[in-house]
C-alpha positions in Angstrom: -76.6 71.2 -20.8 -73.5 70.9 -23.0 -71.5 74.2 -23.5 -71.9 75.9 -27.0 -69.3 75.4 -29.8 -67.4 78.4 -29.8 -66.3 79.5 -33.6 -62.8 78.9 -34.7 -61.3 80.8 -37.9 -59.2 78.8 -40.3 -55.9 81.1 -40.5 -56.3 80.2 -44.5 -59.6 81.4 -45.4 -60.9 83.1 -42.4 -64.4 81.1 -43.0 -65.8 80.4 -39.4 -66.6 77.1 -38.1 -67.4 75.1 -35.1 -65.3 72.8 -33.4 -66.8 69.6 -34.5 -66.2 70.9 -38.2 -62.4 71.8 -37.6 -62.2 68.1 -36.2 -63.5 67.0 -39.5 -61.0 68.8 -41.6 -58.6 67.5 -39.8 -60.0 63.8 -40.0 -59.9 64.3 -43.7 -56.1 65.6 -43.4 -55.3 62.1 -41.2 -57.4 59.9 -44.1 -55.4 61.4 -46.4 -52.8 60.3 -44.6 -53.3 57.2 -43.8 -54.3 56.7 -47.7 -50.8 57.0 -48.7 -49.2 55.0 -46.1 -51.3 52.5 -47.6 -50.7 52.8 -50.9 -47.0 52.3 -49.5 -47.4 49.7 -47.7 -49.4 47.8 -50.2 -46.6 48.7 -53.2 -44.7 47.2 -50.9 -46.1 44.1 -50.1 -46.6 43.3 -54.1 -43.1 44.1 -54.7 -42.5 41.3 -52.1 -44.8 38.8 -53.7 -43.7 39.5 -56.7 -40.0 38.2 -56.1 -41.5 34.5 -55.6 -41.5 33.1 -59.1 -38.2 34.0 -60.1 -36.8 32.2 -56.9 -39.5 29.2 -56.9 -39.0 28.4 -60.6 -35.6 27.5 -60.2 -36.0 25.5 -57.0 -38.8 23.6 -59.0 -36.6 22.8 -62.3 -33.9 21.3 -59.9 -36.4 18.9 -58.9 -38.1 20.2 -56.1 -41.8 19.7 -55.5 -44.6 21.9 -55.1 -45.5 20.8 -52.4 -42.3 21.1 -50.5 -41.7 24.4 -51.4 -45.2 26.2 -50.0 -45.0 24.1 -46.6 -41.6 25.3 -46.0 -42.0 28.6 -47.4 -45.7 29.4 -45.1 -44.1 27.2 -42.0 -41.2 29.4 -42.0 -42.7 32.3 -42.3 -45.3 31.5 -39.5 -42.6 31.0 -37.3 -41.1 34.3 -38.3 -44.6 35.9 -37.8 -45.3 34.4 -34.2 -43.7 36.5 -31.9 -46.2 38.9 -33.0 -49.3 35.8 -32.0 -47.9 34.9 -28.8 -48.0 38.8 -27.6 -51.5 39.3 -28.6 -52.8 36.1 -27.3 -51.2 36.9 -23.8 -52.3 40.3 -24.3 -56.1 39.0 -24.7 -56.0 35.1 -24.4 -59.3 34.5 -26.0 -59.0 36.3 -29.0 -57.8 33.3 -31.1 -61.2 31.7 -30.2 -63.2 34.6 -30.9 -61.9 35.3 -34.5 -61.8 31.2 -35.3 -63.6 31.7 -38.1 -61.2 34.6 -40.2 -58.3 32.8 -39.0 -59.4 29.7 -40.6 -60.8 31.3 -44.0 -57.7 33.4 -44.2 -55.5 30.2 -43.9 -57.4 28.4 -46.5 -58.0 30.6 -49.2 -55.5 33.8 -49.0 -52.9 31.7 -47.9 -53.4 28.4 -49.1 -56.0 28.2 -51.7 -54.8 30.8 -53.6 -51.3 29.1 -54.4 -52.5 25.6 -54.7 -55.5 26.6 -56.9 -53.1 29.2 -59.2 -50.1 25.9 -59.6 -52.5 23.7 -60.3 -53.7 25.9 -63.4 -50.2 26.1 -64.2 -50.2 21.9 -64.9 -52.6 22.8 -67.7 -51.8 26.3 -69.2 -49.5 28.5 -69.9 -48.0 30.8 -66.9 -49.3 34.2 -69.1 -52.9 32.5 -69.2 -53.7 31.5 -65.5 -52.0 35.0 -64.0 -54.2 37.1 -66.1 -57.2 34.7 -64.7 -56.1 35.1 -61.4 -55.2 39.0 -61.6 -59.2 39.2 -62.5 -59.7 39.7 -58.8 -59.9 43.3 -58.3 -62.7 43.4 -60.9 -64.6 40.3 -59.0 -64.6 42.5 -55.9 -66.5 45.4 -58.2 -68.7 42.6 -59.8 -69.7 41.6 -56.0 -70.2 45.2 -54.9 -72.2 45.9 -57.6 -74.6 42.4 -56.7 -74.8 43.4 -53.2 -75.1 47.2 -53.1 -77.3 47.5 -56.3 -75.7 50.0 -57.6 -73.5 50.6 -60.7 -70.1 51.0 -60.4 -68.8 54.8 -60.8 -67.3 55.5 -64.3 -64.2 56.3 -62.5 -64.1 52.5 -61.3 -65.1 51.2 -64.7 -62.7 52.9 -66.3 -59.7 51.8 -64.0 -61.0 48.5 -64.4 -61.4 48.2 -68.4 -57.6 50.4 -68.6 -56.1 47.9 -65.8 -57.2 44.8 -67.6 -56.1 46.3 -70.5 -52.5 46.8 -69.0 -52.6 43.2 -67.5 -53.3 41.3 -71.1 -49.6 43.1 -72.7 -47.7 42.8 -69.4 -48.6 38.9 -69.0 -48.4 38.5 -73.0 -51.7 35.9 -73.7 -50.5 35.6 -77.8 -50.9 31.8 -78.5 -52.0 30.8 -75.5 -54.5 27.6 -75.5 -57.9 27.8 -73.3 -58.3 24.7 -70.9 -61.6 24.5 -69.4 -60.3 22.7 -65.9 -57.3 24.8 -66.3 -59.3 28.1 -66.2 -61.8 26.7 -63.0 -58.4 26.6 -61.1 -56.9 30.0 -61.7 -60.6 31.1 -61.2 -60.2 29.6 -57.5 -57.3 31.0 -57.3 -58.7 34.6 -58.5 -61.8 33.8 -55.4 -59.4 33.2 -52.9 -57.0 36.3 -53.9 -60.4 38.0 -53.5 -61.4 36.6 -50.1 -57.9 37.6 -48.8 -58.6 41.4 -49.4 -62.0 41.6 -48.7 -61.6 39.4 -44.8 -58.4 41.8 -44.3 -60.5 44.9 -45.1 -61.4 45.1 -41.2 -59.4 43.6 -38.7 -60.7 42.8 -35.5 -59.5 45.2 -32.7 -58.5 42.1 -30.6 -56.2 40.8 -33.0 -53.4 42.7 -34.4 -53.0 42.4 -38.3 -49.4 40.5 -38.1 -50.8 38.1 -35.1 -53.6 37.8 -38.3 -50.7 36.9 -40.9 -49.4 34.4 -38.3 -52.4 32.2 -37.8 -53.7 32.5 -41.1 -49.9 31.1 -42.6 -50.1 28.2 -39.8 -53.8 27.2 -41.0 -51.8 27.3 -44.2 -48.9 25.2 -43.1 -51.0 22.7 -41.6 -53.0 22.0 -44.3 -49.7 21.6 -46.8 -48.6 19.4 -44.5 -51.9 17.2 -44.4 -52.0 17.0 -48.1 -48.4 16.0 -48.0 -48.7 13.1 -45.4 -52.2 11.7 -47.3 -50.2 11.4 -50.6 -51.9 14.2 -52.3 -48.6 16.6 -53.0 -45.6 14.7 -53.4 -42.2 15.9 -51.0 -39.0 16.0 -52.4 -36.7 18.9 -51.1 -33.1 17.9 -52.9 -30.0 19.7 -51.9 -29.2 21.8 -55.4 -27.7 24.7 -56.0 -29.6 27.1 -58.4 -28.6 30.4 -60.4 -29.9 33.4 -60.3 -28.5 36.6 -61.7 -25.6 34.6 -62.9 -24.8 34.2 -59.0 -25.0 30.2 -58.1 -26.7 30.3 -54.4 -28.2 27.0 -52.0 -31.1 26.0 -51.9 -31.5 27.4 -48.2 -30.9 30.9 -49.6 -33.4 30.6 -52.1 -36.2 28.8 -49.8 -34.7 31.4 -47.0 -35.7 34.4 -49.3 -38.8 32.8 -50.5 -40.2 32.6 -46.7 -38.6 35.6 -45.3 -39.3 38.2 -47.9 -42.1 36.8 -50.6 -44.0 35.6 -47.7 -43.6 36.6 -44.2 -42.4 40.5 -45.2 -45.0 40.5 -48.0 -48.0 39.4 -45.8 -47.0 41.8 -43.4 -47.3 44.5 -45.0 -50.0 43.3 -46.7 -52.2 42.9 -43.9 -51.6 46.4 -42.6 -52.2 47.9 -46.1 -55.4 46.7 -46.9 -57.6 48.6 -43.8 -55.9 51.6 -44.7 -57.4 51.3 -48.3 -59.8 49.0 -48.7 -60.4 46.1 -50.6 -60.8 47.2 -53.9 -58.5 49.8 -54.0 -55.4 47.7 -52.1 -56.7 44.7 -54.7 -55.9 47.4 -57.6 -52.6 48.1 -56.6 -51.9 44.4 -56.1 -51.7 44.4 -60.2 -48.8 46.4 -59.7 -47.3 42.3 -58.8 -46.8 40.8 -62.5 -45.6 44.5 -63.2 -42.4 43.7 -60.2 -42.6 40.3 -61.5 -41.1 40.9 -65.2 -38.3 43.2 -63.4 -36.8 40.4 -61.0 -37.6 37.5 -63.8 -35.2 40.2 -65.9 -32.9 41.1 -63.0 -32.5 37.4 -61.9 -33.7 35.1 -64.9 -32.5 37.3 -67.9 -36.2 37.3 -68.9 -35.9 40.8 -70.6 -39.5 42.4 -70.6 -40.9 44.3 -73.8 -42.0 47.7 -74.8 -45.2 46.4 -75.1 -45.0 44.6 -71.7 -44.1 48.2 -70.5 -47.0 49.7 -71.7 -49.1 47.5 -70.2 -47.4 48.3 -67.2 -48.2 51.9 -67.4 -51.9 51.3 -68.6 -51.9 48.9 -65.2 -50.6 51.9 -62.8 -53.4 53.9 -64.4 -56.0 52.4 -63.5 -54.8 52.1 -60.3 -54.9 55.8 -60.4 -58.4 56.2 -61.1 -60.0 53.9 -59.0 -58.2 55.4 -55.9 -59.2 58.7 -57.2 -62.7 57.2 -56.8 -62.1 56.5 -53.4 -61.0 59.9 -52.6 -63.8 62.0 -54.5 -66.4 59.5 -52.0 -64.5 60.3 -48.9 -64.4 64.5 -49.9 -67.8 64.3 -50.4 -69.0 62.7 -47.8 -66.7 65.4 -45.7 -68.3 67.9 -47.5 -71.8 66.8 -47.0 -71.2 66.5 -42.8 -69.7 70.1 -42.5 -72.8 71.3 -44.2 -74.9 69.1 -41.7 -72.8 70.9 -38.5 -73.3 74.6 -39.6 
């Protein structure tokens, strides 16, 4: 027979309660926790995607190709990342052939897929048009929660969605842009695959530590840019310019070098530890905050001065980031209120 709970009194309201229940406060105290290093972490990470375009776009109008840029931007990062793989595979040597199948899926769509599919749109519509297609993710994930649970979305959720949207049409700027039917299938793609990456990142395996994840993900992802660049498929040309930025001239190895190091190996990273902490729809939310960094560094870098209206929209877009995390927390408090009231 197990020995009874004794009470405890909480030194802030004197209410009694049994063990089990004070172990529940204090999970709620560590989710809360964990919550906000998440929302750090994934701030972070889009703050480090975000920094891309404004170093790509240069290296592009030079005269490198697409395809050159995201082998050697994923295969360096992969390399940077594997330090991190080779300790957990000697740490547990099968757990590369356990978790196969979310390596591979990760590789193709939230590493690979989702840049190949959103540059292909850009071929056949304007850069405004195929990120606010893309940027539809977060409210694909509702859509798809809503199909498989059944139920409706809170008001709380709608709400950040409609306001984020909202925010995302004035920062991107849509006025004159031209609707392409194959155009829109591609940034589409690109808004799946965007919404694979969070949702097969929502629970890591225990076996496989989140950055060894990054690391063979971003090697499917190498390896399969480097396939479609020896079939013929994406062209490789990789010419030894200088580009400016800021009104600083750098090389091309700084540019690429940032590219890998921080857009992609630093931004994956943190990316694939932010996303369990908060979830997929939520850490999909604050990945709007992106085209919000992205209009700072393309002013910063590209003397691409953003406007009051694209600042709004920024606002509008950390709103609704606001309330759909706020929806997240009113769940988890009530579900710790409804398991004290089952312990007392």
């Amino acid at each position: 027979m197990s020995a009874p709970t004794a009470p405890i009194a909480l030194p802030v309201t004197g209410v009694p309660v049994t063990t089990a229940s004070a172990a529940t406060l204090e999970d709620s105290s560590a989710a809360g926790s964990r919550r906000t290093v998440g929302l750090l972490l994934g701030v972070g990470s889009a703050l480090a995607f975000s920094s891309s375009g404004p170093f790509v776009k240069p290296l592009l109008e030079a005269g490198w190709s697409l395809g050159a840029a995201l082998v050697l931007r994923m295969g360096i990062a992969a390399v940077l990342l594997t330090p991190w793989l080779v300790r957990a595979v000697l740490r547990e040597r099968r757990a590369i052939v356990r978790n196969w199948r979310l390596i591979v899926g990760l590789g193709l769509t939230g590493m690979a897929g989702c840049q190949l599919f959103y540059f292909a749109a850009l071929q056949r519509m304007p850069v405004a048009m195929a990120l606010l297609i893309q940027y539809l993710a977060p409210v694909l994930l509702v859509l798809l929660a809503w199909a498989r649970t059944r139920r409706i979305p809170s008001r709380l959720v709608m709400a950040g969605s409609v306001v984020s949207i909202a925010g995302l049409v004035l920062v991107v700027d849509i006025a004159g842009a031209r609707f392409d039917l194959l155009g829109t299938l591609f940034a589409l793609c690109a808004a799946m695959c965007a919404g694979a990456y969070f949702l097969m990142l929502e629970r890591t395996p225990d076996d496989l530590p989140p950055l060894a994840l990054a690391a063979s993900g971003l090697w499917v992802g190498a390896l399969l840019m480097g396939v479609l660049i020896g079939v013929g498929v994406l062209p490789f040309a990789a010419p030894a310019v200088d580009v400016v930025l800021g009104g600083v001239t750098i090389p091309w190895w700084a540019a690429i070098g940032w590219i890998a190091c921080v857009a992609t190996a630093l931004a994956y990273a943190l990316g694939v530890r932010a996303i369990p902490l908060l979830g997929s729809r939520v850490a999909s939310f604050v990945g709007l905050s992106e085209a919000l960094f992205a209009l700072a560094f393309a002013w910063l870098l590209l003397s691409e001065q953003p406007t009051i209206v694209q600042g709004l929209g920024g606002i509008l877009i950390i709103g609704g980031v606001i309330l759909v995390r706020r929806d997240r927390e009113r769940q988890e408090s009530s579900r710790a209120r409804s398991m004290r009231g089952r312990m007392r």
